[in-house]
N, C-alpha and C positions, 0 to 999 in steps of 0.2 A: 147362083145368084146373078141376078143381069140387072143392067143400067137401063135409062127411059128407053133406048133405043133396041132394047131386047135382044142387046148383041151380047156374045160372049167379052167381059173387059180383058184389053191387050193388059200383058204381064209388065211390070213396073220394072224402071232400071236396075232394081235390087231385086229382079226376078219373085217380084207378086204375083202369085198366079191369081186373085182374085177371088172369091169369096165362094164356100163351101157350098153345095146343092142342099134344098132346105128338107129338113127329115121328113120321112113319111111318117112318122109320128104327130108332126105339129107345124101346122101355117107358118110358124116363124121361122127367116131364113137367117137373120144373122147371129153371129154367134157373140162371145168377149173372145176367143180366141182372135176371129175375124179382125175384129176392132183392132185390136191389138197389134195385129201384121198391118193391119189399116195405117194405122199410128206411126207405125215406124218407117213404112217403104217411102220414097222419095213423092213429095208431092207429084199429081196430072200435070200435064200442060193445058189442059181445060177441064173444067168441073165435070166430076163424076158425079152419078147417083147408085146408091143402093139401095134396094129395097127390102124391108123386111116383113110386116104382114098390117094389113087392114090398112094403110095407105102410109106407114110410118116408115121412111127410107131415113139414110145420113147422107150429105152431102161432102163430097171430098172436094174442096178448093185449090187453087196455084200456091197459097200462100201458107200452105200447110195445113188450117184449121178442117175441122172435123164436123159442120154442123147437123143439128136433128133436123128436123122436118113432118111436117104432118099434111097429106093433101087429101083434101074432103072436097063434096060438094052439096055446097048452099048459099040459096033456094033456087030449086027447079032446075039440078044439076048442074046449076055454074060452079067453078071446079074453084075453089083457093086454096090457100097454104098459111099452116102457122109455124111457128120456128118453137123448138122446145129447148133451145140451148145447143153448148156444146160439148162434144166428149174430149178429154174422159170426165169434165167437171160434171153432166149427167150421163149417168151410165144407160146401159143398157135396159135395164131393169127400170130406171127411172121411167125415162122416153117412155117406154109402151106403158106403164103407171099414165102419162101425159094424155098420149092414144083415146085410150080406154075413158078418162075424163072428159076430153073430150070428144069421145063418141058419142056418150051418156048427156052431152049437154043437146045436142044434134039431134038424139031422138026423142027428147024435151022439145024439139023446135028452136033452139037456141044456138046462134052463130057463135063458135069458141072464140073466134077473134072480134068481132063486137064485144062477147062478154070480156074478154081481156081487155080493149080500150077503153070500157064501159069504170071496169075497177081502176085502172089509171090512171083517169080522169076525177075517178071520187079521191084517190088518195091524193092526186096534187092539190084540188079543191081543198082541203084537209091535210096539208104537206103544211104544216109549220115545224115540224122537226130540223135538227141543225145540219143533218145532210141534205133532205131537200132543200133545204133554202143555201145551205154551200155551193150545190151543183146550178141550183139557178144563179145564185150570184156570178160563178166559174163562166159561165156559158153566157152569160149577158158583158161581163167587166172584162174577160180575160179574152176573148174572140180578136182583138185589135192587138196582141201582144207574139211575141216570135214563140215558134212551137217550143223550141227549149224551154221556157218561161211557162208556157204553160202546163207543161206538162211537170217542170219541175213544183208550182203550187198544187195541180191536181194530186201528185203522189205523194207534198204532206198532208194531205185531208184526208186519205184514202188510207194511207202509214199511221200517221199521230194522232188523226184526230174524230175521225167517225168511228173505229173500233170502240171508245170511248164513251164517249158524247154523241154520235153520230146518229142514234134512235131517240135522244130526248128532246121532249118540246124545246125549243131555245129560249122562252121567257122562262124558263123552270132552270134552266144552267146558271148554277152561282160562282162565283169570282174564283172560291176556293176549288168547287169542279174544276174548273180553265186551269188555274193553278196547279193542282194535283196532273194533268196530263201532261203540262211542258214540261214538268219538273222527273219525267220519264226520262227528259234528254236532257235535262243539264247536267247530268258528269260525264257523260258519253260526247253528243253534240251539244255544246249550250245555245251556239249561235241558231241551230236549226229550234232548240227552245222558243227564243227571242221571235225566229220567223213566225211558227206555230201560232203564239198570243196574236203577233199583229196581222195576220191573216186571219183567226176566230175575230180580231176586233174589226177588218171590214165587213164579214159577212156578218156580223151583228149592228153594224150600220148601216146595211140595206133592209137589213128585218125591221128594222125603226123604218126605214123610208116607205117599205111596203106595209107595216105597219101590222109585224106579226113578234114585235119588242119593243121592249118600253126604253129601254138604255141600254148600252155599250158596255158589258159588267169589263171586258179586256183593260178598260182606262183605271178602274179600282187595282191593278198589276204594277203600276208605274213602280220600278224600283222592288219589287216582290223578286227577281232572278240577279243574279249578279252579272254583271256588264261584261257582254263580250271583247274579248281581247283581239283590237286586231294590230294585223301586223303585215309583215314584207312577203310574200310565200317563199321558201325555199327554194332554193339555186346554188347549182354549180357552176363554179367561175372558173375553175383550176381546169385547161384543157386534156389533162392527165388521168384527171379525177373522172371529168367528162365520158372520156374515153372509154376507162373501167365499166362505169355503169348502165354507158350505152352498149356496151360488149353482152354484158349480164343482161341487160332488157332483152335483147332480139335470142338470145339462148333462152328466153325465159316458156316450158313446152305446156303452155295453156292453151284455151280453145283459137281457132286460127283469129275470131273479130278479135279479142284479147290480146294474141300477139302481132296482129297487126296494127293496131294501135300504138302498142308499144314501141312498134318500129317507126311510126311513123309521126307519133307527137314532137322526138326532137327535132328533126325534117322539117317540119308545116310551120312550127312558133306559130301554130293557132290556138286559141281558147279551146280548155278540154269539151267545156260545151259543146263547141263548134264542130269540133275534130268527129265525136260519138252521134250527132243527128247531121254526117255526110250524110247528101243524096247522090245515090249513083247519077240522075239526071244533070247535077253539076258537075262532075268530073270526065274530063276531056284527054283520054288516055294516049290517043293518037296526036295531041296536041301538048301533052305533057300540062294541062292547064285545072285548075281546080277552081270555079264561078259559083258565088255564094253572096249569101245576103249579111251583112258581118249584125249579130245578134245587139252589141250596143249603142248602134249607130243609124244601122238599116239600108246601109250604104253598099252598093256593087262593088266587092273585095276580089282581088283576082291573086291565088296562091302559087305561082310557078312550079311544077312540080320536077324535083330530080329524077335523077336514071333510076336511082334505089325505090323510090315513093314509087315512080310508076311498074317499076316491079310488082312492090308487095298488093298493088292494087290491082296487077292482072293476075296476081295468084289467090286473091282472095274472091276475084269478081264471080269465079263458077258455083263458088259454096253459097255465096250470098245476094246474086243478082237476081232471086225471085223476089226479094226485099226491098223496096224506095231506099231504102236504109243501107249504106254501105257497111255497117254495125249493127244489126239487128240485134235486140234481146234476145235474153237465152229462153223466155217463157213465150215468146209472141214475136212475131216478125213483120207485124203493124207498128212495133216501137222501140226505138234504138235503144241500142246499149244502156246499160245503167251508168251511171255517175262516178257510181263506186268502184265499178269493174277495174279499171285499170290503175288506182290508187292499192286496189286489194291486193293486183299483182304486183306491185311495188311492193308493200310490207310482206307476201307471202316469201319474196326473195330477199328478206331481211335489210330493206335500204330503207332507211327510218326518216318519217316526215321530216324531220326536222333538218334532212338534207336534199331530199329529191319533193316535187307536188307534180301534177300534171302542169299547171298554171306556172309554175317556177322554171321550165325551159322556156317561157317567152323573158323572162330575165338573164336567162345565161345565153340568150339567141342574140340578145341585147347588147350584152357586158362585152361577148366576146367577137362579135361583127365592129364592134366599134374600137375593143384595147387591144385585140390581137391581128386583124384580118385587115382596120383600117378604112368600115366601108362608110359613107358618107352616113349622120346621122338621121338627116331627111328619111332617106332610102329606107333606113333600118324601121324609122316610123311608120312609111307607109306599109313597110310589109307586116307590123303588127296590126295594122288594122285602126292606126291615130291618126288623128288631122293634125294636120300639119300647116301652122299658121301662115305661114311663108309663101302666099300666091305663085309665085314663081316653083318653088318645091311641092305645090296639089298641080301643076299643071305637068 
């Protein structure tokens, strides 16, 4: 099997030797075995290509992914390319099913990638449904807001609410539909309930504006869920107690973004937020300095980093430094850590909410700089990331 440059591919650091010679049986070269070794060896330092037969190669990327590929040419031998996804979400089998259709469109005369932008264009023309008109609202209203923020609205519409509702026309969704979905999470999350309604009730107030809804059914909900509880997040104040749990966190033998995090949220007294979409391009290891945009303010926050912090970040930087993401997800390394990840490993080591949160050591970072350590309270504000009324204390 060879890449564009018809070279033999060098062997990967997990000792890939690159893909099998195609049978004399059948034009096709690549295998699922193939794939599969594909999948697992260590991403290229630059894109590779494979080929398999009648112009259908995959692409191997830095960032791990695996994309199809289709290169044809049309009209009058100009060469293009269309993308048929990625594996393993289409297999083998699919892709050249892709091929093959559109070879069949090509010797019609017809450009595959035309006729795809061609259907597109008729389906957004004809997109009143409550995802497309979600993802338009997402991508117009949410583009001005920090990546945390949006990413965390894009994955309730994707999670609670398009699996759903997500294929029906939006003037066809009735109150009790809306209703029936949030009430998925009220005994589980209620507050993410609560988020789910007022989120279906903006993108249903741009469908009015664009004028693909008549009314806002989320306002007939007022009072339909019970009122989120809130309260203080959880914290350790007892430097004892402390202790213990910070002992049990860094023992804690889950994947390395997992337990670096854990070692490093008491450290930082940053927002869990904050901590999980680190970009390596702010963290200044040789400077011991961590440079970030603080998510509720938008303000240039600067995190001092200890001996310990800039440890666990030079032991984690080789596993995860092909990633923007100093925490990349476990399915994608386009997108940090999930939310949940390090809350999960709290309860998996049996420390129960209602003593330890992510968000609850910027209160014990608090409690205990100021009752036990004695550090000025200014100081302890600015390094949470608050203003500080005091001219003289922002200066």
């Amino acid at each position: 099997m060879l890449d564009e440059s018809n070279t033999k591919p060098k062997a990967s650091r997990r000792s890939f030797e690159g893909p099998p010679k195609a049978s004399r049986r059948s034009s096709n070269a690549l295998t699922s075995v193939f794939l599969k070794a594909l999948k697992k060896a260590d991403p290229p330092d630059n894109t590779k290509r494979y080929f398999d037969s009648l112009g259908l190669f995959i692409e191997a990327r830095s960032n791990g992914g695996l994309y199809w590929r289709f290169k044809y040419y049309f009209p009058k031998g100009k060469e293009r390319r269309i993308s048929f996804g990625v594996y393993p979400e289409v297999s083998l089998k699919e892709a050249r099913e892709s091929r093959d259709e559109a070879r069949a469109l090509i010797r019609r005369g017809v450009d595959p990638q035309a006729q795809r932008q061609a259907v597109m264009a008729s389906e957004a023309a004809t997109g009143d449904t409550f995802e497309v008109i979600a993802r338009e609202w997402h991508s117009k209203f949410m583009a001005d807001k920090s990546e945390s923020h949006r990413l965390r609205n894009l994955r309730l519409l994707e999670r609670d609410l398009f699996p759903h509702i997500g294929s029906m026309p939006i003037a066809e969704i009735t109150p009790p539909m809306l209703l029936a979905v949030a009430r998925r999470k009220e005994d589980t999350a209620l507050e993410t309930a609560h988020r789910g309604i007022r989120i279906a009730g903006q993108v249903f107030r741009y469908a009015i504006a664009t004028d693909r809804a008549e009314r806002d059914i989320s306002q007939d909900l007022k009072g339909a869920l019970p009122p989120a509880r809130k309260g203080h997040f959880a914290a350790v104040i007892d430097p004892d107690e402390l202790g213990r749990i910070v002992r049990l966190m860094r023992s804690y033998p889950g994947t390395p973004q997992v337990t670096a995090a854990l070692k490093l949220q008491p450290l930082l007294a940053c927002r869990p937020g904050e901590l999980r979409t680190m970009l390596w391009d702010d963290v200044d290891l040789n400077g011991a300095q961590w440079r970030f945009i603080l998510t509720k303010t938008e303000q240039r926050h600067t995190v001092p980093l200890a001996t310990q912090a800039v440890e666990v970040l030079r032991t984690l930087h080789p596993i995860t430094r092909k990633s923007k993401y100093v925490f990349p997800g476990a399915r994608s390394t386009t997108r940090p850590m999930s939310d949940n990840a390090v809350l999960c490993a709290l309860r998996s080591m049996e420390i129960p909410k209602e003593k330890v949160t992510g968000h609850g050591f910027r209160a014990t970072f608090r409690t205990l700089l100021d009752e036990v350590l004695e550090v000025r309270p200014d100081f302890i504000e600015h390094q949470l990331g608050h203003a500080v009324r005091d001219p003289n204390g922002r200066a």
